[in-house]
C-alpha positions as CSV (number, residue, x, y, z in Angstrom):
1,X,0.0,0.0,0.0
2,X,1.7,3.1,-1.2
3,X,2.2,6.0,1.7
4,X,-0.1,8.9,1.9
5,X,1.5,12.0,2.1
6,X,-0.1,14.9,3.5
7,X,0.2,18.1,1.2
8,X,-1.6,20.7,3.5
9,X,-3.1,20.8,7.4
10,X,-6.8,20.6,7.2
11,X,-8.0,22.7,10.5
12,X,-12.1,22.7,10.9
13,X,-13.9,25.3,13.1
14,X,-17.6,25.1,13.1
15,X,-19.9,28.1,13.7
16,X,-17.5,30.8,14.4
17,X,-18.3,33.5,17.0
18,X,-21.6,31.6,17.6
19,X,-22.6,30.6,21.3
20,X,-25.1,27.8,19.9
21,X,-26.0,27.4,24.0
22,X,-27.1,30.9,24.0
23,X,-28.3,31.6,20.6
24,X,-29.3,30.3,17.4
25,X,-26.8,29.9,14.7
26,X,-29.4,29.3,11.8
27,X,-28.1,26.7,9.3
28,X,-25.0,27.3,10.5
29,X,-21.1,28.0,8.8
30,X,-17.9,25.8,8.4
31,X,-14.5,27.7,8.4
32,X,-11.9,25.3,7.1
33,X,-8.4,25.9,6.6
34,X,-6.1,24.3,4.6
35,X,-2.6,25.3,5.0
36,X,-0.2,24.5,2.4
37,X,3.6,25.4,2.3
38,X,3.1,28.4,0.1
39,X,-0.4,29.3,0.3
40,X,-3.6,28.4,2.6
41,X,-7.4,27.7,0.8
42,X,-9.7,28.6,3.3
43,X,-13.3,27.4,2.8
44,X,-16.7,29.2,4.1
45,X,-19.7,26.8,3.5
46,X,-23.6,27.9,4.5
47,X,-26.7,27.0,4.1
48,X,-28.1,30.4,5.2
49,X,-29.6,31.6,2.3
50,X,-28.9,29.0,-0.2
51,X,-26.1,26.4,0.1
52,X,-23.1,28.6,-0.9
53,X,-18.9,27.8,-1.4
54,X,-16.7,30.2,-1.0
55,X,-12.7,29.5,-1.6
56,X,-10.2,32.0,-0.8
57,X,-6.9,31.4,-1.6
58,X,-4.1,33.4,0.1
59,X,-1.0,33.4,0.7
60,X,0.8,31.8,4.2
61,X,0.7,33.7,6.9
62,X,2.7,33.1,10.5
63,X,-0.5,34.3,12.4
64,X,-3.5,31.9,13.7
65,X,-6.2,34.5,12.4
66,X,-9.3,33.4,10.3
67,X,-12.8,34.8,9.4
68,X,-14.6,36.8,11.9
69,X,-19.0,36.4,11.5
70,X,-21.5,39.3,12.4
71,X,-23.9,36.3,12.9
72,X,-27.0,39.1,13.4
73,X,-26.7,41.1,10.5
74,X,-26.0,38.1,8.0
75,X,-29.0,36.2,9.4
76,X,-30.8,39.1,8.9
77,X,-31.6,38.6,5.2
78,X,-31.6,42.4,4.7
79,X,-29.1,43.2,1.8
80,X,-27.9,46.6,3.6
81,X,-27.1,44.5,6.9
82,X,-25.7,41.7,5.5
83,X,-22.6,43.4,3.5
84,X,-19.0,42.8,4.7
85,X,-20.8,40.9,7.2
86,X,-18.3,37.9,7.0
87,X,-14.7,39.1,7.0
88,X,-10.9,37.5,6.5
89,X,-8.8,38.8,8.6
90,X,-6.6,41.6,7.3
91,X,-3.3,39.7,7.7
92,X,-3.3,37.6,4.5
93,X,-2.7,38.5,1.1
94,X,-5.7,37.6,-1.0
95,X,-4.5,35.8,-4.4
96,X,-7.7,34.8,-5.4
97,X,-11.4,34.1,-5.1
98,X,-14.2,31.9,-6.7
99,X,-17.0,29.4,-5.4
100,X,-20.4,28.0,-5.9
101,X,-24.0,28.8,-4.9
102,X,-26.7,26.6,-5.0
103,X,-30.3,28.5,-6.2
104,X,-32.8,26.4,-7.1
105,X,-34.5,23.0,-7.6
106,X,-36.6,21.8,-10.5
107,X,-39.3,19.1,-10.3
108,X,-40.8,17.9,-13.0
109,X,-43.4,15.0,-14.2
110,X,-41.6,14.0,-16.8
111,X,-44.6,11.6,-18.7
112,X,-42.9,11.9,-22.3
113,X,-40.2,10.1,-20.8
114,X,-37.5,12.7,-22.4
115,X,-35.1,13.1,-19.5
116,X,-33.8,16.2,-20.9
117,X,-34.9,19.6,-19.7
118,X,-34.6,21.3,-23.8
119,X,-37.2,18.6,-25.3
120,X,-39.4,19.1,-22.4
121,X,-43.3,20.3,-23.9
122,X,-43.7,23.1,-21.1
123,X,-47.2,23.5,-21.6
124,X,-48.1,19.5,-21.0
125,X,-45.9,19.3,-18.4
126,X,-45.8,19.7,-14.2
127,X,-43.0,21.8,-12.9
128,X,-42.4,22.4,-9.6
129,X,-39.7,25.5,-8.1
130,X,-38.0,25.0,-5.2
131,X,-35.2,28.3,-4.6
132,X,-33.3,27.5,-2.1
133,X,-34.5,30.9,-0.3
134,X,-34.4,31.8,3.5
135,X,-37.9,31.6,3.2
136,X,-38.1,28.0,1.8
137,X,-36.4,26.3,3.5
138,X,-35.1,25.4,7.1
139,X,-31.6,23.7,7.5
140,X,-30.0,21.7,10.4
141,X,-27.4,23.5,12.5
142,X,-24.6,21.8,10.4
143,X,-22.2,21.7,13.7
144,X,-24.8,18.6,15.0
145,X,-24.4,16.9,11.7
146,X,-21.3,17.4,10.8
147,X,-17.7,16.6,11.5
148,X,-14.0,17.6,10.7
149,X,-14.1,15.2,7.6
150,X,-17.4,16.0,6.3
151,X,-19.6,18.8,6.3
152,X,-23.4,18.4,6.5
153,X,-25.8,20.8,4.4
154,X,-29.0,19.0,5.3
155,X,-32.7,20.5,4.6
156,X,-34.6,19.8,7.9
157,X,-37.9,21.2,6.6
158,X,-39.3,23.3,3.6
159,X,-42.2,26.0,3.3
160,X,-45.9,25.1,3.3
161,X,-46.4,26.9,0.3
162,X,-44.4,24.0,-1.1
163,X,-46.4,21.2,1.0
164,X,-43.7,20.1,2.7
165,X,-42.6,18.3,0.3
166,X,-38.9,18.1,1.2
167,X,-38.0,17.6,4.4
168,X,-36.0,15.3,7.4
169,X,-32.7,15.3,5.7
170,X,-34.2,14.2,2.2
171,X,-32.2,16.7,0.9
172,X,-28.3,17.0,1.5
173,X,-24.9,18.6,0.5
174,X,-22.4,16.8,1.8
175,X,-18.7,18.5,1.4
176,X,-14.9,16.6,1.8
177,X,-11.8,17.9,2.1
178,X,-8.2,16.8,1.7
179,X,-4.6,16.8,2.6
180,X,-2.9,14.6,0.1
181,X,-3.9,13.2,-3.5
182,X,-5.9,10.6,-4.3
183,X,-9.2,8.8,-5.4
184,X,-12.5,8.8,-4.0
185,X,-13.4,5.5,-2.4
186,X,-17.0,5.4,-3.9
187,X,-18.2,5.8,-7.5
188,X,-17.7,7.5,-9.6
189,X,-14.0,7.6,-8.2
190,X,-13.3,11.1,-8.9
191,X,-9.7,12.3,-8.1
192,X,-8.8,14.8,-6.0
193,X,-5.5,17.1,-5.3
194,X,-5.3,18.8,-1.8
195,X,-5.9,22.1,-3.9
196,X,-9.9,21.0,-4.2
197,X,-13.0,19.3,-2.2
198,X,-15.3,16.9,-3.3
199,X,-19.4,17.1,-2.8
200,X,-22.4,14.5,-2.6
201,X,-25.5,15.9,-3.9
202,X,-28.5,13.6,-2.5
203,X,-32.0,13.2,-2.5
204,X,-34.0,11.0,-1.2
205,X,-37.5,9.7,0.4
206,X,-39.3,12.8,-1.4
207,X,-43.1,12.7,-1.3
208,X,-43.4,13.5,-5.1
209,X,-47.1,14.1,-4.8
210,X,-48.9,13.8,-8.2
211,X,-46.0,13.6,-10.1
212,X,-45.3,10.3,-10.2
213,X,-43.1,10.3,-12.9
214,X,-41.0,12.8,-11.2
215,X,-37.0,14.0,-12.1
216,X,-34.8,16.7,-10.9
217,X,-32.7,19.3,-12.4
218,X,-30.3,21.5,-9.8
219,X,-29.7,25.1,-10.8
220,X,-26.0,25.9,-10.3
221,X,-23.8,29.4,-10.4
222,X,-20.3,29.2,-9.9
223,X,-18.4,33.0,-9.7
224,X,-15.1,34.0,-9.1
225,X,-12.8,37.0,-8.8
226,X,-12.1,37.4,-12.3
227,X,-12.9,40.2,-14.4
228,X,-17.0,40.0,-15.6
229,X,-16.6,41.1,-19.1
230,X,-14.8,37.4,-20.2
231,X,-16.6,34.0,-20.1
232,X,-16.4,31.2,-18.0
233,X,-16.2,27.8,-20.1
234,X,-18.1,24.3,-20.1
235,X,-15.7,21.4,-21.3
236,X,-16.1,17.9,-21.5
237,X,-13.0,15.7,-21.9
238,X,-13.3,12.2,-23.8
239,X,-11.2,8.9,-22.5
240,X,-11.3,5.6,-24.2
241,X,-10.5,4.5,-20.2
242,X,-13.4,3.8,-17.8
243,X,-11.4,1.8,-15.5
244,X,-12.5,3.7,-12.4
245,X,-16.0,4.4,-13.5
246,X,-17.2,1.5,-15.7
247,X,-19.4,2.7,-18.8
248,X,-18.5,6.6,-18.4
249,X,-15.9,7.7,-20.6
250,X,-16.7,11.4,-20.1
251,X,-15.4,13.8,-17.5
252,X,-17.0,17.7,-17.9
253,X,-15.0,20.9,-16.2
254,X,-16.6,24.0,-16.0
255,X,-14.0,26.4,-15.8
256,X,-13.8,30.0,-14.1
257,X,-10.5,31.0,-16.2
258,X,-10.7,28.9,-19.3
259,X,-7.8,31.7,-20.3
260,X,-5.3,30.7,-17.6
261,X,-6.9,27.6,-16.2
262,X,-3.8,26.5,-14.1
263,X,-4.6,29.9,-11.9
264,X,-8.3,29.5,-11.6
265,X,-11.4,27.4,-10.1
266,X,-13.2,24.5,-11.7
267,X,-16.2,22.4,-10.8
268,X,-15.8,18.7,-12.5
269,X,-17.7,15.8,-12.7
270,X,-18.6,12.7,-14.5
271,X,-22.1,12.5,-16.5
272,X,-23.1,9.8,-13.9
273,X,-25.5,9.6,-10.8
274,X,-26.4,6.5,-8.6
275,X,-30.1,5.8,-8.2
276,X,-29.2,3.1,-5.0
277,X,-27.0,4.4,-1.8
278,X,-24.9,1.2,-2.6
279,X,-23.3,2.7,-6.0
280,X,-22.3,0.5,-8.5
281,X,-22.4,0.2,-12.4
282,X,-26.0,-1.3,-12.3
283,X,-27.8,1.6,-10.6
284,X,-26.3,4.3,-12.3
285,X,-27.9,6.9,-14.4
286,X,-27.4,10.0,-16.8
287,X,-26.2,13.6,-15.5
288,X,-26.8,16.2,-18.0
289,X,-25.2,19.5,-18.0
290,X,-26.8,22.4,-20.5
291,X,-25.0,25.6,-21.8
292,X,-23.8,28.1,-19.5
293,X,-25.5,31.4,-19.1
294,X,-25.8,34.7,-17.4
295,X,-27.1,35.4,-14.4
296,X,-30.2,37.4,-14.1
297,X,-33.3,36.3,-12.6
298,X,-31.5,34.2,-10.0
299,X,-29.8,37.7,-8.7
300,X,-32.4,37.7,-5.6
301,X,-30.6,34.5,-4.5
302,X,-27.2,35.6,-4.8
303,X,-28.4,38.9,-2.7
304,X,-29.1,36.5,0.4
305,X,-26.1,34.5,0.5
306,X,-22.7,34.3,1.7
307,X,-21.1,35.6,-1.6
308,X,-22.9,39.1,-0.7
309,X,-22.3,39.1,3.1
310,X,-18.8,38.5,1.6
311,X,-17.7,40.6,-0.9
312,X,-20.9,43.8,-0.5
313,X,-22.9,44.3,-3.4
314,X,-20.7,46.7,-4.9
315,X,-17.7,43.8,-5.2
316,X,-20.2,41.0,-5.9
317,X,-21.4,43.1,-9.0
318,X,-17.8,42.8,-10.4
319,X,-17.0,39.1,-10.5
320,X,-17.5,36.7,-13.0
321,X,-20.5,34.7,-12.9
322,X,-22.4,32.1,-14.9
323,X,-24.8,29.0,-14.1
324,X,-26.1,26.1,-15.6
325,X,-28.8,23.5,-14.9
326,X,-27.7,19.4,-14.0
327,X,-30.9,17.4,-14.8
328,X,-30.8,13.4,-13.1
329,X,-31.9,11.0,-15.4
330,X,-31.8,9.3,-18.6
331,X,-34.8,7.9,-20.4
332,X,-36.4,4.5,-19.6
333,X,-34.5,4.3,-16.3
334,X,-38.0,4.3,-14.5
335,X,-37.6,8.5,-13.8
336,X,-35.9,9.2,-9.8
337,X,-39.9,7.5,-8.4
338,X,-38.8,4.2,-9.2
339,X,-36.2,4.3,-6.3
340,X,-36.6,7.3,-5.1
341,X,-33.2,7.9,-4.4
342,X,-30.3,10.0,-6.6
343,X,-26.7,10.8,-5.5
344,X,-24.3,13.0,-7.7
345,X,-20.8,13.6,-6.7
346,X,-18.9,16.6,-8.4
347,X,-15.2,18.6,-7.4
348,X,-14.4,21.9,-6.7
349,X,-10.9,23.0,-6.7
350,X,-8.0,25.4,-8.2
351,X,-6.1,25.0,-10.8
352,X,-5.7,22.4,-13.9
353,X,-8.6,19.8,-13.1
354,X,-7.4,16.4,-12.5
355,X,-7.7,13.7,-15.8
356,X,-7.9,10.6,-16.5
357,X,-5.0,9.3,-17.7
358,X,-4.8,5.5,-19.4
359,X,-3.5,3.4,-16.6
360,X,-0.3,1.4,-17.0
361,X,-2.8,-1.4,-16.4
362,X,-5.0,-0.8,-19.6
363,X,-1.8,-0.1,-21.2
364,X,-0.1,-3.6,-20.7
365,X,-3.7,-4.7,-21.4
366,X,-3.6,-3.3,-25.0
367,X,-0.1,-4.0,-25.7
368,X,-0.4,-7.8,-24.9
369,X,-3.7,-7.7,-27.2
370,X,-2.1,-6.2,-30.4
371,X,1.5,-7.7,-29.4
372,X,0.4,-11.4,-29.0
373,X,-0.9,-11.6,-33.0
374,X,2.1,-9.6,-34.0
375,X,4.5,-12.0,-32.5
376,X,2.5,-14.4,-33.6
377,X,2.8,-13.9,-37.3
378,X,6.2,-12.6,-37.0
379,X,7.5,-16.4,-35.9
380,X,4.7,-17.9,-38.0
381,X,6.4,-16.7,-40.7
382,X,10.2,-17.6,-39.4
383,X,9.1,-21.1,-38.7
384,X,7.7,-21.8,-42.2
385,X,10.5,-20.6,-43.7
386,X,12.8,-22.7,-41.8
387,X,10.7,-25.7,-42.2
388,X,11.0,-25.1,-45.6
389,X,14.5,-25.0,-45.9
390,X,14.8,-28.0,-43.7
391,X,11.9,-30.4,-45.1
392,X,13.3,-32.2,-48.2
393,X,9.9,-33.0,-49.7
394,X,8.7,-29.4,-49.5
395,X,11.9,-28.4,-51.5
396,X,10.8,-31.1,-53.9
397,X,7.3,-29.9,-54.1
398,X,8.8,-26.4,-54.7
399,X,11.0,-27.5,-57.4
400,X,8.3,-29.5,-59.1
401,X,5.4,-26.7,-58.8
402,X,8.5,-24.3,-60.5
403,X,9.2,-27.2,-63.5
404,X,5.5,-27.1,-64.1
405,X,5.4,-23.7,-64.2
């Protein structure tokens, strides 16, 4: 078993500033810190407002110092309140900035059987909205869930406007972080750097009401410090490998600086869900990601979360922002009712996105099958000819066929 060297120092601190015996710490945040030799990625993760990333890469400092939380004015919900409500402290160099916000949920009854949001008929079919709004939904205190390897984002209850329909942890972000490089144990066995974090998106045990050929789509906006007037990038990467997820031969990177991608954020994934908790090749499903776009009428959302209560609206206006839609779910798979379970796991991270390289495995694999025939004809050949030269009656058959001739 090779060693496992740890890159960075993971440090977790859960609720920061908050006295959760004397007050209430809403959803809750996780302050994580991962110090490197050269640099230090710290990590703010929320679920007040919607579920929100933010990843701040500075450079080292000698002094223990993090973020400091006005936890009334950025549970306020009231744009003026909330600015500059989170702060870094003042001591580190900033180098750069980027992360991910989670605004809305799509239901849909999807009785054409199309699995894809583009071919949907919208007048013939059911759609339900779920923004991830204060006013939606209600989240655990992550700090009960949670702990210094994973973090919890888990929906405890949503609004009665919505019947309830999502509630008791059937909804869940659950965040990883890392010291060293490797592969994740589960499918779809993404790899991972100590420069990103991995997520699990999962639902589960939904009352689907009267759709009962329901699927989901999640609404997605990554942003980052870069200047607003260049575009992000969607790019999906082909392998002829799937050795670590059998059947997918994809991997897709949606990129904050396609221009200088070695000094920006990415989120990746593989175009694969599970339908079971057990994941394996049988029970998995499609992930489809659509074209990138501007935000607009998600802008409400953004103006309740952490990337406001960081950055002030003036700042936030600034940075470079685009989102997307992942819809679960390919066609005849039975739709998410049949087991009404899904699980997607994605990446977020810095720098060039890790790949899939052909393992020496596949590569001894392919060698041995084109070698074998190759060899194989190569002293085919060398053995006739020998025999020839040694078998007296095949030179007289030669000599004969030549006399006839």
């Amino acid at each position: 078993m090779a060693t496992i060297v740890a890159l960075r120092t993971i440090q977790t601190e859960l609720n920061p500033g908050c006295d959760d015996t004397k007050e209430d710490c809403a959803g809750g945040v996780a302050y994580i810190k991962a110090i490197g030799d050269q640099n230090t990625f710290h990590y703010i993760l929320t679920a007040i407002g919607p579920p929100t990333v933010l990843v701040i890469k500075t450079e080292k400092t000698t002094k223990d110092a993090g973020i400091s939380i006005n936890w009334d004015n950025f549970k306020s919900g009231n744009i003026t309140e909330m600015e500059n409500s989170i702060k870094l402290d003042p001591s580190y160099k900033i180098l750069y900035s980027y992360g991910v916000v989670f605004t809305r949920l799509f239901q849909y009854n999807d009785t054409a059987d199309v699995a894809e949001l583009g071919k949907l008929n919208l007048n013939k079919t059911a759609f339900r909205v779920f923004d991830f709004s204060r006013s939606m939904f209600e989240w655990f205190d992550l700090k009960a869930i949670s702990s210094d390897s994973a973090i919890k984002l888990r929906v405890k209850n949503s609004s009665a406007v919505m019947g309830q329909t999502i509630n008791n942890g059937s909804l869940e972000f659950k965040f990883m972080f890392f010291d060293h490089m490797d592969r994740a144990t589960d499918l779809p066995h993404l790899q991972y750097t100590e420069d990103t974090s991995q997520f699990d998106f999962k639902l589960m045990n939904i009352n689907t009401g009267n759709m009962s050929l329901s699927r989901f789509a999640l609404e997605t906006v990554l942003f980052s410090t870069d200047p607003a007037d260049r575009d992000m990038k969607f790019d999906e990467t082909k392998s002829i490998d799937d050795e670590y997820t059998p059947g997918v031969f994809t991997i897709s990177n949606w990129l904050t600086r396609p221009e200088k991608e070695e000094q920006g954020g990415f989120l990746q994934h593989k175009p694969v869900c599970y339908t079971k908790a057990k994941r394996e090749r049988a029970v998995g499903t499609y992930v489809r990601g659509y074209g990138l776009t501007k935000v607009t009428d998600v802008q409400y959302l953004l103006n309740q979360s952490a990337v406001l209560a960081y950055f002030g609206s003036e700042n936030m206006a600034k940075l470079r922002i685009s989102s997307t839609n992942f819809s679960f779910g390919l066609s005849e798979d039975g739709t998410f009712t049949k087991t009404n379970y899904t699980v997607w796991t994605g990446s977020l991270g810095y720098g060039k996105p890790p790949m899939d390289a052909v393992s020496s495995l596949v590569v001894v694999v392919i060698s041995v099958g084109l070698g074998i025939p190759v060899v194989l004809i190569i002293f085919g050949g060398i053995f006739v000819c020998l025999k020839k030269k040694s078998d007296p009656l095949l030179v007289d058959v030669s000599k004969n066929a030549m006399s006839v001739n």
